[in-house]
PDB file with SEQRES, HELIX, SHEET and CRYST1 records, atoms N, CA, C and O in Angstrom:
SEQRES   1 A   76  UNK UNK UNK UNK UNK UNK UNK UNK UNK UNK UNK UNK UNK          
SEQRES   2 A   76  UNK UNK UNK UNK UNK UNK UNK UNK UNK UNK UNK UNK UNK          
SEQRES   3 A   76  UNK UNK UNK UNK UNK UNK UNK UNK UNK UNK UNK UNK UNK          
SEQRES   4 A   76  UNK UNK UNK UNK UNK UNK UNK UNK UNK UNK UNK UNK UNK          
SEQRES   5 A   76  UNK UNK UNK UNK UNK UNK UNK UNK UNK UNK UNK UNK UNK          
SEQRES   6 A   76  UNK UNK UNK UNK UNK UNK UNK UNK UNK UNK UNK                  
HELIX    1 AA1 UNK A    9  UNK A   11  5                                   3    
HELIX    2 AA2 UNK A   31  UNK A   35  1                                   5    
HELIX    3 AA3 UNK A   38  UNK A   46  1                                   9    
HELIX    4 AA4 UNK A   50  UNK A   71  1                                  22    
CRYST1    1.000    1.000    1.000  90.00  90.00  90.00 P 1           1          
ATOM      1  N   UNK A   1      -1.651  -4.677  -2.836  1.00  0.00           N  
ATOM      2  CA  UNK A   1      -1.837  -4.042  -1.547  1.00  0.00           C  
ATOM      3  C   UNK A   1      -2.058  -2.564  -1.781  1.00  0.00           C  
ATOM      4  O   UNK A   1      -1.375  -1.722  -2.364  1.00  0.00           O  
ATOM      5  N   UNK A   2      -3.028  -2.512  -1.255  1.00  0.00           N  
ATOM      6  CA  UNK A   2      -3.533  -0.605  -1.755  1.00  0.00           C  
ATOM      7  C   UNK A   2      -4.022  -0.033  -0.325  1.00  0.00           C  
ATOM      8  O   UNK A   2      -5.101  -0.485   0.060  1.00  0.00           O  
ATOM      9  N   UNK A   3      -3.532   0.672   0.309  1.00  0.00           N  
ATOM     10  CA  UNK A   3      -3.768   1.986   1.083  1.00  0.00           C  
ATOM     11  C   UNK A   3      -4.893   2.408   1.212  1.00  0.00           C  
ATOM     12  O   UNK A   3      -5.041   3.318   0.396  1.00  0.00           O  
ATOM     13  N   UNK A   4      -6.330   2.153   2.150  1.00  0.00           N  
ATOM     14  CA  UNK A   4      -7.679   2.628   2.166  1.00  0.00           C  
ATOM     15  C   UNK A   4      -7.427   4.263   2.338  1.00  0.00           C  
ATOM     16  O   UNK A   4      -6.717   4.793   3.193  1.00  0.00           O  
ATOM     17  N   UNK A   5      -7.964   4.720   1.614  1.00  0.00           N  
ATOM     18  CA  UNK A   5      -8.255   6.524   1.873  1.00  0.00           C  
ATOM     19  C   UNK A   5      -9.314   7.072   1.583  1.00  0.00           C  
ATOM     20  O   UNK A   5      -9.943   6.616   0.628  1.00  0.00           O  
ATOM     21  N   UNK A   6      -9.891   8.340   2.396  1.00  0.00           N  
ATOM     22  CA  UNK A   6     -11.187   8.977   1.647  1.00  0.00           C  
ATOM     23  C   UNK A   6     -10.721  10.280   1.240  1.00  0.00           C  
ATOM     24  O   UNK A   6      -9.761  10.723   1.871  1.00  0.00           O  
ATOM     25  N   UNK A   7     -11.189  10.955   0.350  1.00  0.00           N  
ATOM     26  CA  UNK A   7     -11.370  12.324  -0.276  1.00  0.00           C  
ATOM     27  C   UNK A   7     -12.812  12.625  -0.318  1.00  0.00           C  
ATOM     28  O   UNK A   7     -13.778  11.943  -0.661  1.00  0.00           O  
ATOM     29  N   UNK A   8     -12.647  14.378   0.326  1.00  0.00           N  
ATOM     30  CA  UNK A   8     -14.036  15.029   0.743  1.00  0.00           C  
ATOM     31  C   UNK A   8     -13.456  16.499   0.111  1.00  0.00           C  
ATOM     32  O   UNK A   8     -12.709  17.226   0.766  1.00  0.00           O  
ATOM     33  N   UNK A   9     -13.705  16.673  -0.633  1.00  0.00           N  
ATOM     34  CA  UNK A   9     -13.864  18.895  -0.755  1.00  0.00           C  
ATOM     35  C   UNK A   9     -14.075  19.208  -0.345  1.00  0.00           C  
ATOM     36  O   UNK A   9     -13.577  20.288  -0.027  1.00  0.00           O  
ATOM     37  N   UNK A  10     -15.042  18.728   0.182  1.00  0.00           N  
ATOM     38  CA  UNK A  10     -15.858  19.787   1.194  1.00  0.00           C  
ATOM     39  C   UNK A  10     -15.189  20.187   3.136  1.00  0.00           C  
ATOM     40  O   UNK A  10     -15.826  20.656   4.080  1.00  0.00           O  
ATOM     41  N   UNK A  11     -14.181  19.884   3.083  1.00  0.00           N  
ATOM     42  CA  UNK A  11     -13.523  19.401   4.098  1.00  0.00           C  
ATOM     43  C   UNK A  11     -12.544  20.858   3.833  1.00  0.00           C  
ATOM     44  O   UNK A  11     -12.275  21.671   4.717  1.00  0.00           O  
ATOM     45  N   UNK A  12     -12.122  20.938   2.449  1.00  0.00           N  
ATOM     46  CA  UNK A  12     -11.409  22.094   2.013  1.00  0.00           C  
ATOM     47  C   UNK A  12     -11.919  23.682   1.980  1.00  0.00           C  
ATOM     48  O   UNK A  12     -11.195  24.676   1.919  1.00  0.00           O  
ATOM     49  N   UNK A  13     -13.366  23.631   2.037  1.00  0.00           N  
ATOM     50  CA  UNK A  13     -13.891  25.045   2.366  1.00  0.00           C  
ATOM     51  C   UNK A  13     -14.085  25.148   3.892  1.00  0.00           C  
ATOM     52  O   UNK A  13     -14.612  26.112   4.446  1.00  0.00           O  
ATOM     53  N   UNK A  14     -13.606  24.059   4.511  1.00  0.00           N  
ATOM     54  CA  UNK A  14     -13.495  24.433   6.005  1.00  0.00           C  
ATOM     55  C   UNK A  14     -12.173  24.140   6.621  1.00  0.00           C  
ATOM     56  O   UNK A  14     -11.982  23.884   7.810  1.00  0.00           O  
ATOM     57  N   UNK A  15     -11.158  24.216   5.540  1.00  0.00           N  
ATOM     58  CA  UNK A  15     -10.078  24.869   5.700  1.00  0.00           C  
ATOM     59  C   UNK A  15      -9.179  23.873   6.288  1.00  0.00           C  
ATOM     60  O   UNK A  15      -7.994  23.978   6.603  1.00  0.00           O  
ATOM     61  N   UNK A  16     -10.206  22.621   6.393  1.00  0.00           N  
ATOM     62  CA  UNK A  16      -9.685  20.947   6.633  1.00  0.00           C  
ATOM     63  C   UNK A  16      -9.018  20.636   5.912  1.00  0.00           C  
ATOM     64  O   UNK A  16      -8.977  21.429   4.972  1.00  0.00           O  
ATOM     65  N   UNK A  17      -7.767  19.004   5.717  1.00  0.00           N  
ATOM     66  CA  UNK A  17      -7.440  18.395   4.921  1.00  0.00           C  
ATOM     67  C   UNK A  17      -8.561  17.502   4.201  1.00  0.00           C  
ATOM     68  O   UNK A  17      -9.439  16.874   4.793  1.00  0.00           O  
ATOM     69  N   UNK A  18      -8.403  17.552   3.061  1.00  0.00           N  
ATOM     70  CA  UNK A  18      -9.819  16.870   2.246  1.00  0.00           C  
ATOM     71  C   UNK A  18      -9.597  15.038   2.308  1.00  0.00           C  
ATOM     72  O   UNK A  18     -10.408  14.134   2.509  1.00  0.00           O  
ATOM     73  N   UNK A  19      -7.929  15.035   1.998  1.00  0.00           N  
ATOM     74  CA  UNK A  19      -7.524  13.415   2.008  1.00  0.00           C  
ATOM     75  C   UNK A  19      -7.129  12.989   3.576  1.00  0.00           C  
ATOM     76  O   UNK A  19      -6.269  13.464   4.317  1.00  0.00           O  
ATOM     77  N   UNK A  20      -7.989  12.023   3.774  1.00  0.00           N  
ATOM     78  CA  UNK A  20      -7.310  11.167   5.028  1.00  0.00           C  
ATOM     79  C   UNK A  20      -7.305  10.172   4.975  1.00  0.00           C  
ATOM     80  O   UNK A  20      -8.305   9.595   4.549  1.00  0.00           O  
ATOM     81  N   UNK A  21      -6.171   9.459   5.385  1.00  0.00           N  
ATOM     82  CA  UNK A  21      -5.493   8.021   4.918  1.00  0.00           C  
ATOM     83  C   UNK A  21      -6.220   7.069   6.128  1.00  0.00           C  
ATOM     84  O   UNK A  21      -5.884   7.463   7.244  1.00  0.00           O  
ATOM     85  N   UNK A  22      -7.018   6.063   6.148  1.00  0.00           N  
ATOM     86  CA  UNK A  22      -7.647   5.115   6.862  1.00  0.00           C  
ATOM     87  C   UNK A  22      -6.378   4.087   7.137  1.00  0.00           C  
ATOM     88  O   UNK A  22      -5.741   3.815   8.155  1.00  0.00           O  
ATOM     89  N   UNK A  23      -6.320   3.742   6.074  1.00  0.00           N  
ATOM     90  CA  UNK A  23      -4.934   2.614   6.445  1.00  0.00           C  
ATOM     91  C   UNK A  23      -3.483   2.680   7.779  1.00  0.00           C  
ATOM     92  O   UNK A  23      -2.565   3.484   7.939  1.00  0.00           O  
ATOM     93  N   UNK A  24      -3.763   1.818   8.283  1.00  0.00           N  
ATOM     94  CA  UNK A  24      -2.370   1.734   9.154  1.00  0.00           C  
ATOM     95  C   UNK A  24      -0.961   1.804   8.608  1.00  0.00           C  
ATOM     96  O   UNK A  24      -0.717   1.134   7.604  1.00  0.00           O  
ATOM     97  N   UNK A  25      -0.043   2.510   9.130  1.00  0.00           N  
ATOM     98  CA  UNK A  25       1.250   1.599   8.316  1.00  0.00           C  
ATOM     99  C   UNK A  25       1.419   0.291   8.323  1.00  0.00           C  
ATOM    100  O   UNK A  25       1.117  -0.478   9.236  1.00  0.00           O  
ATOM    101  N   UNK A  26       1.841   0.069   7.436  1.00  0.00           N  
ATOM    102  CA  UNK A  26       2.488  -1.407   6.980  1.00  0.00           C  
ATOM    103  C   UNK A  26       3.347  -2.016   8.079  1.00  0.00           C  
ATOM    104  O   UNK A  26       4.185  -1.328   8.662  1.00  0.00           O  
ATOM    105  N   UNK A  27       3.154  -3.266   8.360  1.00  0.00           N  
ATOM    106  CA  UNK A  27       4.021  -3.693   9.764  1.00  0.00           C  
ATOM    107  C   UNK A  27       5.076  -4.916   9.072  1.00  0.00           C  
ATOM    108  O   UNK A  27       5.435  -5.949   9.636  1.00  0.00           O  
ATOM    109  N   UNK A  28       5.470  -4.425   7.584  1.00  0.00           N  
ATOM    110  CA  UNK A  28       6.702  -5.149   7.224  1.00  0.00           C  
ATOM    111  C   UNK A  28       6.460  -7.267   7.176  1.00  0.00           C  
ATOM    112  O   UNK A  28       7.377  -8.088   7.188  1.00  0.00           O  
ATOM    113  N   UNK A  29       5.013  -7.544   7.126  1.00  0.00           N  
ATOM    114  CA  UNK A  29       4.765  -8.740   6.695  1.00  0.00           C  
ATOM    115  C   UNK A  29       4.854  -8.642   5.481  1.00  0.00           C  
ATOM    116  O   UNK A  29       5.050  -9.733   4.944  1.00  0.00           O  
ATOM    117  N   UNK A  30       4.762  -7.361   4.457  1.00  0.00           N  
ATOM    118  CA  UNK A  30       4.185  -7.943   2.819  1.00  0.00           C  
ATOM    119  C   UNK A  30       4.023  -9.487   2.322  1.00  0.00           C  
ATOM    120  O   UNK A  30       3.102 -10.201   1.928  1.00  0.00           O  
ATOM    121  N   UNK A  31       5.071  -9.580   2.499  1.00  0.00           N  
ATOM    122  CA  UNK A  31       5.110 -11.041   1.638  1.00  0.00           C  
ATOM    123  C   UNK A  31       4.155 -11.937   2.285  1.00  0.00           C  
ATOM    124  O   UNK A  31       3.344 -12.715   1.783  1.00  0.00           O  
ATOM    125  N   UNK A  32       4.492 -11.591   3.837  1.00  0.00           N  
ATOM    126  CA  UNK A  32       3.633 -13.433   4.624  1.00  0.00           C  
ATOM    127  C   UNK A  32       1.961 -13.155   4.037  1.00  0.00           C  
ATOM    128  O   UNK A  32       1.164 -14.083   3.897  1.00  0.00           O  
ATOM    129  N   UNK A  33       1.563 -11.405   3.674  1.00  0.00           N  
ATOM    130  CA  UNK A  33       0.305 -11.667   3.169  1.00  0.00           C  
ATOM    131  C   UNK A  33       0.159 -12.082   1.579  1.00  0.00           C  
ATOM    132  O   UNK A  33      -0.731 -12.824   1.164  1.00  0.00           O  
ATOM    133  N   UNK A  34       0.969 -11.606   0.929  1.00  0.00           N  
ATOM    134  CA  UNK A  34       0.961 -12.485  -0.258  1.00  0.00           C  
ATOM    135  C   UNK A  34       0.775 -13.403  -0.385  1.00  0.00           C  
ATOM    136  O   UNK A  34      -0.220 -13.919  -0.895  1.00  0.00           O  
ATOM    137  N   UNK A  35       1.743 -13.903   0.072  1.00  0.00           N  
ATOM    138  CA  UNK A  35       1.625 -15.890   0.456  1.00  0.00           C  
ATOM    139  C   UNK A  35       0.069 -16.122   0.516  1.00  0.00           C  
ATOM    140  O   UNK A  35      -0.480 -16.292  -0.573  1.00  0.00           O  
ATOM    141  N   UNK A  36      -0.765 -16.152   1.728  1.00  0.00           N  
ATOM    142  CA  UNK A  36      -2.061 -15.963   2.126  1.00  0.00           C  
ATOM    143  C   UNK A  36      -2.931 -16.127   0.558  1.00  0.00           C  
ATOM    144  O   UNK A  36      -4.108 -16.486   0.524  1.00  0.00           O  
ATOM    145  N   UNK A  37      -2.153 -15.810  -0.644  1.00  0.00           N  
ATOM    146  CA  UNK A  37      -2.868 -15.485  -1.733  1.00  0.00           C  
ATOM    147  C   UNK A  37      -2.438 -16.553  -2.764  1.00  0.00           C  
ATOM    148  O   UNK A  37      -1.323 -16.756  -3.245  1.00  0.00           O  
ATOM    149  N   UNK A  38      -3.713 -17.235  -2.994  1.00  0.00           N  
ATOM    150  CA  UNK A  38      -3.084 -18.968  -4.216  1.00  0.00           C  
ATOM    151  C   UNK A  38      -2.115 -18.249  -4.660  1.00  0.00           C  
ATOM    152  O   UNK A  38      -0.974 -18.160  -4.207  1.00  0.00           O  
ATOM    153  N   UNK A  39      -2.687 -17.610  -5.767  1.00  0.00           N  
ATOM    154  CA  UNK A  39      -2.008 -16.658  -7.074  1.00  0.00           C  
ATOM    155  C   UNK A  39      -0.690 -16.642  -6.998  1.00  0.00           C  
ATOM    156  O   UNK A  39       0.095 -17.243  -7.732  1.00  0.00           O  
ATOM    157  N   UNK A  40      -0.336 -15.608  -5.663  1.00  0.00           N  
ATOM    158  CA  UNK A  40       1.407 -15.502  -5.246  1.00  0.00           C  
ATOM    159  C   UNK A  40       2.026 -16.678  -5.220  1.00  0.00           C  
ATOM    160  O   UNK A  40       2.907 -17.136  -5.947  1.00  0.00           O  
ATOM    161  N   UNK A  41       1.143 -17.367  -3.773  1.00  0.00           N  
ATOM    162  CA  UNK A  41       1.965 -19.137  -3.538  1.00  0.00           C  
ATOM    163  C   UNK A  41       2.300 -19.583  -4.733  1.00  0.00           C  
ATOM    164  O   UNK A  41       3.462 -19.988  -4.773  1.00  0.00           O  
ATOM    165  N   UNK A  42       1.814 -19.646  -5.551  1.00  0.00           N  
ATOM    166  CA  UNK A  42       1.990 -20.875  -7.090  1.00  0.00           C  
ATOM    167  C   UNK A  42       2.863 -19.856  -8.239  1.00  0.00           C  
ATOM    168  O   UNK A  42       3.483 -20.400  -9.152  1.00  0.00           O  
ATOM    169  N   UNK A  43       2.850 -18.698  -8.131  1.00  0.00           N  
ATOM    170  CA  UNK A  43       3.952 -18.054  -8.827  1.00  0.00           C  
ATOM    171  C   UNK A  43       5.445 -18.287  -8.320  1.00  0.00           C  
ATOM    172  O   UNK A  43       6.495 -18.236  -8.961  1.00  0.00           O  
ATOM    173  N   UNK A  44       5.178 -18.604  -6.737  1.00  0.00           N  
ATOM    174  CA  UNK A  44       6.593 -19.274  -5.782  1.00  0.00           C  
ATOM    175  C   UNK A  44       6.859 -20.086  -6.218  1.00  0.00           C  
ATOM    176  O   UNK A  44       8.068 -20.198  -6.424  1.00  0.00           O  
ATOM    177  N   UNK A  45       5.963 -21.204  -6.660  1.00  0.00           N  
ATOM    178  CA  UNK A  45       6.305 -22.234  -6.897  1.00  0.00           C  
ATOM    179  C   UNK A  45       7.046 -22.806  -8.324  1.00  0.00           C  
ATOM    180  O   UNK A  45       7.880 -23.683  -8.547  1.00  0.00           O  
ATOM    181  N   UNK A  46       6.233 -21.759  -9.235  1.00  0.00           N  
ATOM    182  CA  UNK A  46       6.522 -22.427 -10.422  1.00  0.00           C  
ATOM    183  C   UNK A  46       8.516 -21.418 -10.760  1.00  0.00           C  
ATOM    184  O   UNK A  46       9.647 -21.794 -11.069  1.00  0.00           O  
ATOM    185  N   UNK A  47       7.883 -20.183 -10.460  1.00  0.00           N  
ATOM    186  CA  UNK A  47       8.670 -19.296 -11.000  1.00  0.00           C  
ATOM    187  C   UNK A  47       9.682 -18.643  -9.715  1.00  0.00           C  
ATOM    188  O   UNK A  47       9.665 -17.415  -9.621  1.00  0.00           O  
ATOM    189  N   UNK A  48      10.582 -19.441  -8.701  1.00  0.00           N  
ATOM    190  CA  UNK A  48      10.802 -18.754  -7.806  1.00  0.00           C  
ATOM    191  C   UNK A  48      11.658 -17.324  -7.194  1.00  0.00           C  
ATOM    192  O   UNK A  48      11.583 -16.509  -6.274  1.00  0.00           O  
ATOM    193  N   UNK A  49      12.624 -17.702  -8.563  1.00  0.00           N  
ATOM    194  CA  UNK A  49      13.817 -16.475  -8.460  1.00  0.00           C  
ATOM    195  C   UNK A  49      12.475 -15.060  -9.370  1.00  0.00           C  
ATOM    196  O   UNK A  49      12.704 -13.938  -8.919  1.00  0.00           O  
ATOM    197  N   UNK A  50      11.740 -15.066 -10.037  1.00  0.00           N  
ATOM    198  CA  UNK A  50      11.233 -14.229 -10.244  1.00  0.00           C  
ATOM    199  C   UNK A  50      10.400 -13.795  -9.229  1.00  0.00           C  
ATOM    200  O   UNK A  50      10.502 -12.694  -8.687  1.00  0.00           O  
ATOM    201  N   UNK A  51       9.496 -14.722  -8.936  1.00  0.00           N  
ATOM    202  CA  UNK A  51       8.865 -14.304  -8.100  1.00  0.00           C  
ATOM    203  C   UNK A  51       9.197 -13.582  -6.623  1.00  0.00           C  
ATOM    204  O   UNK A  51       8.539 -12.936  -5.807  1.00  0.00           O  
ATOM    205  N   UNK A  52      10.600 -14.054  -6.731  1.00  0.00           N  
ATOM    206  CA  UNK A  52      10.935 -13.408  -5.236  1.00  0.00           C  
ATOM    207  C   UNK A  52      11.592 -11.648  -5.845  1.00  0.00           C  
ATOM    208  O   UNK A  52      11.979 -10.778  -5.064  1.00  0.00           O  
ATOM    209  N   UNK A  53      11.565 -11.514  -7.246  1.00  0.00           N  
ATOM    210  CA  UNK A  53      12.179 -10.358  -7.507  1.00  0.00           C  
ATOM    211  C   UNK A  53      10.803  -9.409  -7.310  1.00  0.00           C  
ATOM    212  O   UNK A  53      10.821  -8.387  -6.623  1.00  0.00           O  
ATOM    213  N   UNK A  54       9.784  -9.825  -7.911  1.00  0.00           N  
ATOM    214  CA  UNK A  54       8.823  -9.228  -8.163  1.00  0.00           C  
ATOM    215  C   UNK A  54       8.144  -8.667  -6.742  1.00  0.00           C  
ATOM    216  O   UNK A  54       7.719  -7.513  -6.679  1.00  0.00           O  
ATOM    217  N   UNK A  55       8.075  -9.639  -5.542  1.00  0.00           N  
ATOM    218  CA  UNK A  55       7.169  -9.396  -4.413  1.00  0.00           C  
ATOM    219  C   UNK A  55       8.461  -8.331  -3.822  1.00  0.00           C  
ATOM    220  O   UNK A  55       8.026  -7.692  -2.864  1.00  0.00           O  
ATOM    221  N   UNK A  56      10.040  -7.948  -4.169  1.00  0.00           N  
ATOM    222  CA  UNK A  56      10.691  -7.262  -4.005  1.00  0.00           C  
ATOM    223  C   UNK A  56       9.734  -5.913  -4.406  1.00  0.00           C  
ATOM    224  O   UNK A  56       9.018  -5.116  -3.799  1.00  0.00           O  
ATOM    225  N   UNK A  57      10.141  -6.139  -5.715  1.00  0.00           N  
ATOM    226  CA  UNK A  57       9.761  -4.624  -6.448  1.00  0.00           C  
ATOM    227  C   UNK A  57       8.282  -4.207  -5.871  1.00  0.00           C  
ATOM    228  O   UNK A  57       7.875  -3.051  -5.981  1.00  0.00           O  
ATOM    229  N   UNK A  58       7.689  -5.004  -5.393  1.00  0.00           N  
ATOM    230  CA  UNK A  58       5.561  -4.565  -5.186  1.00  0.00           C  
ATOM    231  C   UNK A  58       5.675  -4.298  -4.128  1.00  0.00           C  
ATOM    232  O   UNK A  58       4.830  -3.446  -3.853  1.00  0.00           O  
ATOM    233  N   UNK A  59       6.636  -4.695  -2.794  1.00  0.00           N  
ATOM    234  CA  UNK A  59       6.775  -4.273  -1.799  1.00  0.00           C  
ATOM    235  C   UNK A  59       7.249  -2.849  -1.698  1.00  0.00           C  
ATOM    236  O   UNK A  59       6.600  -1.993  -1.097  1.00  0.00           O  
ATOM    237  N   UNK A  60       8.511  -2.589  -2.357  1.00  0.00           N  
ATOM    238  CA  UNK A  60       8.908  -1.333  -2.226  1.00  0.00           C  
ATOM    239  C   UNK A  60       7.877  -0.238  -2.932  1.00  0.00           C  
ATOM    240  O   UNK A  60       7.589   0.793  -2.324  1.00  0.00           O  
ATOM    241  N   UNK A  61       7.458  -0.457  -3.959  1.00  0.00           N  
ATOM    242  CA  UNK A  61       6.059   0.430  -4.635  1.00  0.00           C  
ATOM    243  C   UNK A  61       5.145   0.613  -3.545  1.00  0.00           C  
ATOM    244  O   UNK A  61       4.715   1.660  -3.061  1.00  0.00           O  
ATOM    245  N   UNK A  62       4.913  -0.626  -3.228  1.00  0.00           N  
ATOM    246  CA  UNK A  62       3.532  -0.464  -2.040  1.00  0.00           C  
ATOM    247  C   UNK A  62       4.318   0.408  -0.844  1.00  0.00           C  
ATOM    248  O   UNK A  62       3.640   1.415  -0.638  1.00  0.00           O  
ATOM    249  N   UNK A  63       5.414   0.390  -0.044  1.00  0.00           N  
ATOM    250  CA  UNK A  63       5.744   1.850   0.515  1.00  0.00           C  
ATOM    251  C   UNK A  63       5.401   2.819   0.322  1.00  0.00           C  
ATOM    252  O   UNK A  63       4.567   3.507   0.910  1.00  0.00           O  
ATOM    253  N   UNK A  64       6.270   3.081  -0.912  1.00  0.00           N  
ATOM    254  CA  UNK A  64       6.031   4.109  -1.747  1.00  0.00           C  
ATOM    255  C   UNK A  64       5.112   4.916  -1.708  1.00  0.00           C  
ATOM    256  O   UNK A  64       5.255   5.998  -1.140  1.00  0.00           O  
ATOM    257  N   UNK A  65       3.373   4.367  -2.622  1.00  0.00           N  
ATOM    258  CA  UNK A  65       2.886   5.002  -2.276  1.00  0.00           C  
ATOM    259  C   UNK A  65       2.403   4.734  -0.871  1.00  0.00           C  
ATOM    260  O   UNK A  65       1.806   5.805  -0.760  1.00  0.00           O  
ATOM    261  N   UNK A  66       2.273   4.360  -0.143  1.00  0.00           N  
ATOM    262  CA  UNK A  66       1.751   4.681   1.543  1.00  0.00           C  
ATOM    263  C   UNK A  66       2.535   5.928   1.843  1.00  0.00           C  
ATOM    264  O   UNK A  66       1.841   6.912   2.099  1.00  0.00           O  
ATOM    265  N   UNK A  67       3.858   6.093   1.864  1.00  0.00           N  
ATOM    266  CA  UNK A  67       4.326   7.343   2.573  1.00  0.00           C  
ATOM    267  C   UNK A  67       3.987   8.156   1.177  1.00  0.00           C  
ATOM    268  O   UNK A  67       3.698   9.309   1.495  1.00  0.00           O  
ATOM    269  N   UNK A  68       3.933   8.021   0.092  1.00  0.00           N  
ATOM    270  CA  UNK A  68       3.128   9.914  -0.364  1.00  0.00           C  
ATOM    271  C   UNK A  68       1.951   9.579   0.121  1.00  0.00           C  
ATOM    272  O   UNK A  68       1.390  10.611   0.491  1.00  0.00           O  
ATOM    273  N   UNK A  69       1.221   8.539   0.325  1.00  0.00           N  
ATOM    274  CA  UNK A  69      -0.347   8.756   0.598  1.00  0.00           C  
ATOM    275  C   UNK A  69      -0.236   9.614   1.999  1.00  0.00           C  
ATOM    276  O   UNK A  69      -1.028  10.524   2.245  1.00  0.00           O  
ATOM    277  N   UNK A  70       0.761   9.258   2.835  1.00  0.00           N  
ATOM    278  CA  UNK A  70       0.697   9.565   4.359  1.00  0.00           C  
ATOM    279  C   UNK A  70       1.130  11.560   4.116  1.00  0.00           C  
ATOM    280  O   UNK A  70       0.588  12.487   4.718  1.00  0.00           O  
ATOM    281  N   UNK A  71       1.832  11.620   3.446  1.00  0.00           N  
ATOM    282  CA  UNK A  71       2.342  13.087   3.292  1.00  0.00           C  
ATOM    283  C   UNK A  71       1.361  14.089   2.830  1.00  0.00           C  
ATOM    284  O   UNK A  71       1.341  15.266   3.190  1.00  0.00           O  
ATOM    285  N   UNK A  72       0.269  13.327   1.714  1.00  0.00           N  
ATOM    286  CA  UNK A  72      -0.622  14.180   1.521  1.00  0.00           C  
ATOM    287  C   UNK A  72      -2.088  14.145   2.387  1.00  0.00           C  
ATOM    288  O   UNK A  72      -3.073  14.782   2.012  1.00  0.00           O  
ATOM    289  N   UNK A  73      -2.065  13.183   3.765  1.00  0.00           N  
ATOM    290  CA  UNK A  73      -2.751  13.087   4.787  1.00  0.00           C  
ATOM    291  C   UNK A  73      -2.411  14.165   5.770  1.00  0.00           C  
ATOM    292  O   UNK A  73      -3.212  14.829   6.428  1.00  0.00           O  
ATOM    293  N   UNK A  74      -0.927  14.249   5.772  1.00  0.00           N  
ATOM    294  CA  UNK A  74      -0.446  15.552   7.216  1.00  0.00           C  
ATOM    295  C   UNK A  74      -0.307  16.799   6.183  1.00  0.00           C  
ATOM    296  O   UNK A  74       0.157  17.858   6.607  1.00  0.00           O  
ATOM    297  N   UNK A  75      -0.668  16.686   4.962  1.00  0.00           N  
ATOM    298  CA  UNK A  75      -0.647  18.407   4.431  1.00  0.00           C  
ATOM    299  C   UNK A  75      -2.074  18.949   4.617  1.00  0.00           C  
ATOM    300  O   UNK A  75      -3.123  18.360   4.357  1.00  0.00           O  
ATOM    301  N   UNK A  76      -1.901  20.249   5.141  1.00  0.00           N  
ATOM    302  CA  UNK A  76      -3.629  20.809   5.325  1.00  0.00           C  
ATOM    303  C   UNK A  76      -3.255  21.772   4.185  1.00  0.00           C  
ATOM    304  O   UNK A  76      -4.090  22.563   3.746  1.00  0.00           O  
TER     305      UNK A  76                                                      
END                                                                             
């Protein structure tokens, strides 16, 4: 899960923010979209106590960066 954003310079000689974050916040499904994904489903399946550690840890990363992505969206 990755955060759509654009970067412009040229946005910066007009004294604009150059990064602006396209992406919405996250509305706390992560996982139900994982699921959505063979790959994940069948890592549930085979491997479940890992797998439920892992969509832990990718969830909290994927925060992560969204709020620095979002912080360096409201810095001009």
């Amino acid at each position: 899960y990755w955060p759509l954003y654009r970067y412009n310079p040229a946005l910066e000689a007009e004294g604009k923010n150059p990064f602006s974050l396209d992406s919405k916040e996250p509305n706390g499904k992560y996982r139900e979209f994982l699921m959505g994904e063979t790959r994940y489903a069948a890592l549930t399946r085979t491997f479940p106590e890992v797998a439920d550690q892992l969509f832990t840890e990718a969830e909290a990363a994927a925060m992560k960066r969204y709020k620095f992505y979002k912080r360096l969206a409201t810095e001009v």
